[in-house]
C-alpha positions as CSV (number, residue, x, y, z in Angstrom):
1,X,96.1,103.6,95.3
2,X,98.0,102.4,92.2
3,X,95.5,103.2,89.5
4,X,96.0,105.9,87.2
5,X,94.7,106.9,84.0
6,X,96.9,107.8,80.8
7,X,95.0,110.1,78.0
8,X,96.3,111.1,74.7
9,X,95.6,114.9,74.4
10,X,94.0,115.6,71.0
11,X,91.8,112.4,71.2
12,X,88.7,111.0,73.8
13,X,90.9,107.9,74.2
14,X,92.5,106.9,77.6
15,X,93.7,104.1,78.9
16,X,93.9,102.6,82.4
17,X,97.1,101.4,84.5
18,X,96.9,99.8,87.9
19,X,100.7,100.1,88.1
20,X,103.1,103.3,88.3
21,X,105.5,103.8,86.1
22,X,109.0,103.4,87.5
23,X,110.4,105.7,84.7
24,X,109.7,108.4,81.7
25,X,110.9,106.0,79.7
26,X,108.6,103.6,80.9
27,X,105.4,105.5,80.5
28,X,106.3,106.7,76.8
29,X,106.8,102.5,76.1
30,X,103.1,102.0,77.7
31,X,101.6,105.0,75.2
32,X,103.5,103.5,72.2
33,X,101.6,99.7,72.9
34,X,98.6,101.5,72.9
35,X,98.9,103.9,70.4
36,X,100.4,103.5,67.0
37,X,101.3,107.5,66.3
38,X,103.3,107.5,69.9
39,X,105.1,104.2,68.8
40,X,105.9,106.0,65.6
41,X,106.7,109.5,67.3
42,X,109.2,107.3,69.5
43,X,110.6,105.9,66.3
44,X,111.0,108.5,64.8
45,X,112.7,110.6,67.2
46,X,115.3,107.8,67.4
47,X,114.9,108.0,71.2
48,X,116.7,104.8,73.6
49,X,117.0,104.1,77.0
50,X,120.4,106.1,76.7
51,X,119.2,109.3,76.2
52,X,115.8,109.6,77.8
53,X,116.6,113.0,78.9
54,X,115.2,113.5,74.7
55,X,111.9,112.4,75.5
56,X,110.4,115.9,76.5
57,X,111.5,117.0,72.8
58,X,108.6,115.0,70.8
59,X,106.4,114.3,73.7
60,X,104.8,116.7,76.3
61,X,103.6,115.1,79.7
62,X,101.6,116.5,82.3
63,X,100.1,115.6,85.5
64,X,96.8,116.9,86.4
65,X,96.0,117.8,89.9
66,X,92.2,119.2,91.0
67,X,93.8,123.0,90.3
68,X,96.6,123.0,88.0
69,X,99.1,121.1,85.8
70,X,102.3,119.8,86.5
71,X,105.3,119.4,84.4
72,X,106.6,115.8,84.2
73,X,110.4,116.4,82.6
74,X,112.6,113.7,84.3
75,X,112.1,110.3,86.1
76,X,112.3,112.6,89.3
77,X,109.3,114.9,88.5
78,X,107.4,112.0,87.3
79,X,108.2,110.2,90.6
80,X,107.3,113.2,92.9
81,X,104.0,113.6,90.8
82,X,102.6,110.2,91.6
83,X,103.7,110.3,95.4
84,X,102.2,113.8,96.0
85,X,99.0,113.7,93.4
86,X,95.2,112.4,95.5
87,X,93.6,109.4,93.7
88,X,92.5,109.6,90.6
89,X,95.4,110.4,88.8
90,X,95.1,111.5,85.6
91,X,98.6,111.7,83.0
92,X,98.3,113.7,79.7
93,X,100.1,113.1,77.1
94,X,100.9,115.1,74.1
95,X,103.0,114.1,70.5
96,X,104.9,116.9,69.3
97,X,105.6,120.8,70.0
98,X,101.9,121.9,70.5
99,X,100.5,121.1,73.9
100,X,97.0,122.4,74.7
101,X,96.5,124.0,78.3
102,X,93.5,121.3,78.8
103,X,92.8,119.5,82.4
104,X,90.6,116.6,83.5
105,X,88.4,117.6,85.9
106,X,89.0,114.5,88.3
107,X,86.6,115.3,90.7
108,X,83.5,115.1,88.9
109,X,82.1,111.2,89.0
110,X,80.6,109.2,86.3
111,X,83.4,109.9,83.4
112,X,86.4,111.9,82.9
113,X,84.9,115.5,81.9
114,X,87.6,117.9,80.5
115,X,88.1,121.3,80.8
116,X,89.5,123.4,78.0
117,X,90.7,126.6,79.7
118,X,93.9,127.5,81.1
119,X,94.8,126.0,83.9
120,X,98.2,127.0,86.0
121,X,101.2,124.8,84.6
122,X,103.8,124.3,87.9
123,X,106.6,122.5,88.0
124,X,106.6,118.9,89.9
125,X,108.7,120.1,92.8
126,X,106.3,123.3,93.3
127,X,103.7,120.9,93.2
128,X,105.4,118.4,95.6
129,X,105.8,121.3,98.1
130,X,102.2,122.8,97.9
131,X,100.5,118.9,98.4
132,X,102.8,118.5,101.7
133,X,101.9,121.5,102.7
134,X,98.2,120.8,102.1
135,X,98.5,117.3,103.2
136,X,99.8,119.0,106.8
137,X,97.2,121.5,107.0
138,X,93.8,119.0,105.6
139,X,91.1,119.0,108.1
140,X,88.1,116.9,108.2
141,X,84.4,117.2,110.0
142,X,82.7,115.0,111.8
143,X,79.4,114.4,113.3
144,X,79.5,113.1,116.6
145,X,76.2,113.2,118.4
146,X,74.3,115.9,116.8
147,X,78.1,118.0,117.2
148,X,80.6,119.0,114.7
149,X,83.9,118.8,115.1
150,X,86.9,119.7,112.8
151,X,90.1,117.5,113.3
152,X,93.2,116.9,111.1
153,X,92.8,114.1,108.6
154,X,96.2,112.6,109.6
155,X,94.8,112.0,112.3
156,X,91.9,110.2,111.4
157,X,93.3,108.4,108.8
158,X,95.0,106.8,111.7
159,X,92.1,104.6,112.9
160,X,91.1,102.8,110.0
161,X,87.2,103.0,110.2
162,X,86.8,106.3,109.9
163,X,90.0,106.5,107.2
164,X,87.8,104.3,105.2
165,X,84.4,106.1,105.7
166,X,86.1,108.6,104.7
167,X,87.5,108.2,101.5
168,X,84.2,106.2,100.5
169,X,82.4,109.8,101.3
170,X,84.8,111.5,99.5
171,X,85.1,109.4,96.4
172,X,81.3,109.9,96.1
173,X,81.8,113.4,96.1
174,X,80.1,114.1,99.6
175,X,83.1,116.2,100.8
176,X,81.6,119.0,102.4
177,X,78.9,116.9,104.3
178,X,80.7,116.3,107.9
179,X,81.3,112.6,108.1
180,X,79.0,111.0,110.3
181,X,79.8,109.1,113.5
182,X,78.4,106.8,115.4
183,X,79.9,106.7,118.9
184,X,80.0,108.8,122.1
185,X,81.9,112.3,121.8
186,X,84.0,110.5,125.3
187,X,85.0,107.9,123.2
188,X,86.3,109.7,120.2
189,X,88.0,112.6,122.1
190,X,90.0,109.0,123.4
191,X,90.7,107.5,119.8
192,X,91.4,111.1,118.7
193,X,94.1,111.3,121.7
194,X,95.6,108.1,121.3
195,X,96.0,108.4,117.8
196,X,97.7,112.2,117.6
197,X,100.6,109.8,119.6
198,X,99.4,110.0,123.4
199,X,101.4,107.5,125.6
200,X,99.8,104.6,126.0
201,X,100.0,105.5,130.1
202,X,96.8,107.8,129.5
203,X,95.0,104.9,129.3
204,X,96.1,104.0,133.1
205,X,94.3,107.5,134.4
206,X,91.0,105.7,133.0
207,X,88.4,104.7,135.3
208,X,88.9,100.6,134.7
209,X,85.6,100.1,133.7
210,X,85.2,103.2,131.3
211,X,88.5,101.8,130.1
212,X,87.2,98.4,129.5
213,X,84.3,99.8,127.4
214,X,86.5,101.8,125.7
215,X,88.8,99.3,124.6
216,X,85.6,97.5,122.8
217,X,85.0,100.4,121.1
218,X,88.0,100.9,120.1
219,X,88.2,97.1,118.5
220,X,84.7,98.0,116.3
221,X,87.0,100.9,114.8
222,X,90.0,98.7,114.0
223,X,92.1,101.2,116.2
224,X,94.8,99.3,118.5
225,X,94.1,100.7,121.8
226,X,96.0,98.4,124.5
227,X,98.7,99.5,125.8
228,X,100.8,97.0,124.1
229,X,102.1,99.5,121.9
230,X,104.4,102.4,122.1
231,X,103.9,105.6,120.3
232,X,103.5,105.1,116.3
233,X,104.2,106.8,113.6
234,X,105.4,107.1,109.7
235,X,107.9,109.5,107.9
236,X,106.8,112.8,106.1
237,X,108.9,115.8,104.5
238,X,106.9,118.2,106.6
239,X,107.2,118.6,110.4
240,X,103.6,118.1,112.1
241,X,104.9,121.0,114.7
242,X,105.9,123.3,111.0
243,X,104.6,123.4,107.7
244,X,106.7,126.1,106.6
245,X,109.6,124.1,105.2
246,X,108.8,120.5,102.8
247,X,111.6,118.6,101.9
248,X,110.8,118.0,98.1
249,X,114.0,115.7,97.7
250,X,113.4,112.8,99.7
251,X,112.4,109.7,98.4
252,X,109.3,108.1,101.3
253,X,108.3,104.4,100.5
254,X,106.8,101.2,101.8
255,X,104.1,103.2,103.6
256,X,106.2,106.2,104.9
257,X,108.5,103.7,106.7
258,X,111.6,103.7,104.4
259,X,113.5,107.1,103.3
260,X,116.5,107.8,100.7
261,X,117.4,110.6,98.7
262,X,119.3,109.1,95.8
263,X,122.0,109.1,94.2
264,X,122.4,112.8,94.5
265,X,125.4,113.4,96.8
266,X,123.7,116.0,99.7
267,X,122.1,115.4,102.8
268,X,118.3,116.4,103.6
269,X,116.0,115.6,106.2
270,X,112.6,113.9,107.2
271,X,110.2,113.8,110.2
272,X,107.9,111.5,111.9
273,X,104.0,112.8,111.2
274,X,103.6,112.9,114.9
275,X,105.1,115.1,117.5
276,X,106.5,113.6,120.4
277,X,104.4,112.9,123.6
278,X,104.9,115.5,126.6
279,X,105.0,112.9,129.1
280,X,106.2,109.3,129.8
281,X,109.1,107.4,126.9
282,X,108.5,106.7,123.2
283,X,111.0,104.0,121.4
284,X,111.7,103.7,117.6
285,X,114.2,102.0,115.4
286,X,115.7,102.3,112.1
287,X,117.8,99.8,109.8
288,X,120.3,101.0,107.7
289,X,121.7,99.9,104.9
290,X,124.6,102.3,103.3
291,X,124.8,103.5,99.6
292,X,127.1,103.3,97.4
293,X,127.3,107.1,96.7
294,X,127.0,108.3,100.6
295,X,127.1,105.8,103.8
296,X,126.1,108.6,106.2
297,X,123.0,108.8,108.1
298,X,121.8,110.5,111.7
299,X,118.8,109.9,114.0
300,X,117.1,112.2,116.7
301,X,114.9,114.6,117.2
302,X,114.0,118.5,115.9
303,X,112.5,121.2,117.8
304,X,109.2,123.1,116.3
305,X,111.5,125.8,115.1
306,X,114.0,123.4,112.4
307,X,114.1,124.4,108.9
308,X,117.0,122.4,108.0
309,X,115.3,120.6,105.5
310,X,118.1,120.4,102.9
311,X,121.0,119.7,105.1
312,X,121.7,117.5,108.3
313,X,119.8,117.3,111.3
314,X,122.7,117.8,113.7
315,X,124.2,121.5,111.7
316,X,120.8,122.8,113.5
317,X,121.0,124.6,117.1
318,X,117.2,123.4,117.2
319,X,117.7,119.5,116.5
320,X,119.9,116.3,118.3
321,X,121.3,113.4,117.7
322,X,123.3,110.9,116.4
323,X,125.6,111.2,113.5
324,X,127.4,108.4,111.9
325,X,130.1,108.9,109.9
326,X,131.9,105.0,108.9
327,X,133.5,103.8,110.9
328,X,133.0,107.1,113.9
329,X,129.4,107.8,115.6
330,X,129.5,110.9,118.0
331,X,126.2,112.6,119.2
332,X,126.0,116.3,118.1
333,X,123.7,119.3,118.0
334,X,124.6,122.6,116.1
335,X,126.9,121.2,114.3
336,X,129.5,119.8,116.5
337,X,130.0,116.7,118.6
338,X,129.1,117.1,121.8
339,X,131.2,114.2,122.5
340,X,133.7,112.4,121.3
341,X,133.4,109.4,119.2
342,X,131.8,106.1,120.3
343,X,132.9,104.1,117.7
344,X,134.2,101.0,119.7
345,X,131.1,101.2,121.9
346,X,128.3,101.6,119.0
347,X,129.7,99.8,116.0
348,X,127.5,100.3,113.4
349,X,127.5,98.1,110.5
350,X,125.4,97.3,106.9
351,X,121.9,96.1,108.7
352,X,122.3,97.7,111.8
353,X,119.0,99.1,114.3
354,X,119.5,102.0,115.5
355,X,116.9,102.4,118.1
356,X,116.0,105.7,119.8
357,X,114.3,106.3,123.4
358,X,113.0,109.2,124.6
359,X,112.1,110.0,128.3
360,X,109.8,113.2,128.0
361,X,109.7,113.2,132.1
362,X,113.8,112.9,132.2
363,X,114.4,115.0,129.4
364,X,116.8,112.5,128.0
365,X,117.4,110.8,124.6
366,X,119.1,107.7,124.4
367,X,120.5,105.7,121.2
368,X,120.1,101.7,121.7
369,X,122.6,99.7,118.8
370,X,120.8,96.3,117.9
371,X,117.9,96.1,120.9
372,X,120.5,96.0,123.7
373,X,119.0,98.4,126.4
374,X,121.4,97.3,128.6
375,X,124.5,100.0,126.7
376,X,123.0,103.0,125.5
377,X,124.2,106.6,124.3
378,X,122.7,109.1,126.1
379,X,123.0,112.5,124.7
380,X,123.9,115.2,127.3
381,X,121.8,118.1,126.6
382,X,118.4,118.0,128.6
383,X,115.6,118.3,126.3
384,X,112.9,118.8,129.3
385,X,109.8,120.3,128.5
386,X,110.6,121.1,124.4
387,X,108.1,120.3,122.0
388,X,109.8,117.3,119.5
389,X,109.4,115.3,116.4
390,X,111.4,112.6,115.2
391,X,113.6,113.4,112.8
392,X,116.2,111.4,110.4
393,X,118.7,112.6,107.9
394,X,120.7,110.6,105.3
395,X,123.5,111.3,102.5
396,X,122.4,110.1,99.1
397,X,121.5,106.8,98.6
398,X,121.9,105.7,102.3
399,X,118.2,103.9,103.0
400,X,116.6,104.1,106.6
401,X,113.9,101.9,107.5
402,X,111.9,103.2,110.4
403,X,110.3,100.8,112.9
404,X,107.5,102.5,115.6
405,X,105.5,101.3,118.2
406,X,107.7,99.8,119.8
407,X,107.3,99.4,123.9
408,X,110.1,101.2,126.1
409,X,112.1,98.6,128.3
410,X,110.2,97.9,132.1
């Protein structure tokens, strides 16, 4: 959800926006349409597009959140606002030195009622870090058959009926009333199951006509249940297996399928929201397409134990893969190769997938160049009975694009 609402502190005016703001710069030009004082503020101030780093001088901005405000001093913390802040999102915006510590209580319905008390005032990156953290740990209830039952929203915003009852019950405010639904307990321990990232082999230990209902049911609820799908999932800065350690650096678009970090010349590292099924394979992909500050990426898996957040994935004892360094690829794990260099064999280039199959039963991890299952990498430490999560890492403005669901080869 794009929409956002901008108000001018000091006034009962706001103004809505179905787009984000790219930039600070950006949202001070939308104010100054609307608003003749912040178009002569900006004037006045003798601010450009060249020094934007000024614009927290004349202007105060804050995010609002359901339980405090957040500082918005840079393109960065305004970016990191709108990616971690829950629907509605509320910006306020203040001309000159005097800021009043007022917040719009978003959750109340029918208007925007403000409260005038003091409300905590945390930086965007504390505030990045305590919504991943929250976002980890959200559970919701639901009503099945006279039953409650309390399961992580993540997972049920993976079958798209009950994501969308859902929000519908909570944008009416109906948030502590378990959600009701509709189906057998059997069923939805299944759809539960399937979507926390079971193989879709757990299927074949179904009684065939139980599975044939099942896969009806599963249609009403939008959730893809044949098995003609591998294992799913999207890219997070927390680890589903830890929710100690967010990574408040990395840059998650298109739908938690595409990661960066920026121009900023360091590595840091992502996970998959799921953790890795205990039995049978699970195959996923990533395009990469190399920056122009850092053209250095790796691909593979972290142990429930990795805290590596702000540096590579392979510098960890706890976490494997594969590193590429143009034009050398070797497959390490804490912090050396444990190989040497496959560079003739795996030639990575701008556009390349990187595909990744594990065997949970084997143990093994395997790195496929471009779909061709017929010369993979293996990686030569057994991983055999760990608990995983993917996990990627990139250098600056290198850009992975993360495909899942895909089917391991016969």
């Amino acid at each position: 959800d794009a929409k956002w609402r901008l108000w001018l502190q000091g006034t009962d005016d706001e103004a809505a926006f179905d787009q984000v703001p790219k930039s600070l710069w950006e949202f001070i030009e939308s104010a100054a349409s609307r608003w003749e004082h912040v178009a002569k503020a900006l004037k006045e101030a003798d601010i450009s597009m060249a020094n934007v780093e000024a614009l927290p001088g004349p202007f105060t901005v804050m995010g609002v959140s359901a339980t405090c405000q957040v500082k918005i001093l840079s393109d960065a913390d305004l970016r990191c606002y709108f990616r971690a802040a829950a629907p509605p999102r509320m910006v306020l915006l203040g001309v000159g030195a005097s800021f009043a510590a007022e917040a719009a209580a978003a959750a109340i319905p029918n208007g925007s009622a403000r409260v005038a008390e003091q409300a905590s005032v945390i930086s965007a990156e504390e505030f990045c870090r305590a919504s991943e953290c929250a976002r980890a740990k959200a559970t919701v209830r639901l009503n099945v058959a006279g039953k409650t039952r309390e399961v992580f929203r993540a997972t049920v915003d993976r079958i798209p009926l009950l994501s969308a009852m859902l929000a519908r019950q909570v944008g009416n405010c109906h948030i502590d009333t378990p959600l009701f639904v509709d189906v057998s307990a059997k069923v939805l321990d299944v759809l539960i199951e399937m979507a926390r990232g079971r193989s879709p082999g757990y299927l074949d230990t179904l009684e065939p006509s139980w599975k044939m209902a099942l896969l009806g049911d599963a249609e009403y609820f939008g959730f893809k249940l044949a098995s003609d799908t591998g294992f799913s999932f999207k890219l997070c800065a927390t680890s589903p297996l830890n929710d100690r350690y967010t990574n408040t650096l990395a840059w998650l678009s298109n739908g938690g399928t595409s990661y960066t970090t920026g121009v900023r010349g360091a590595w840091n590292t992502v996970f998959g929201d799921s953790g890795l099924p205990n039995k049978g394979q699970a195959c996923w992909e990533v395009e990469a397409k190399c920056g122009t500050v850092g053209s250095l990426f790796e691909i593979g898996v972290a142990a429930e134990s990795f805290a590596n957040v702000y540096g590579q994935l392979s510098q960890a004892s706890d976490a494997w893969g594969l590193h590429y360094a143009p034009p050398n690829v070797f497959l390490r794990s804490k912090g050396e190769n444990n190989a040497g260099a496959f560079s003739d064999l795996f030639r990575i280039v701008q556009g390349s997938r990187v595909g990744v199959l594990f065997d949970a039963d084997r143990g093994t991890l395997m790195f496929i160049l471009d779909g061709v299952f017929s010369k993979p990498l293996t990686h030569p430490i057994s991983l055999k009975g760990k608990s995983l999560v993917p996990a990627f890492s990139v250098y600056a403005d290198t850009v992975l694009t993360l495909k899942s669901g895909l089917l391991p080869p016969a």
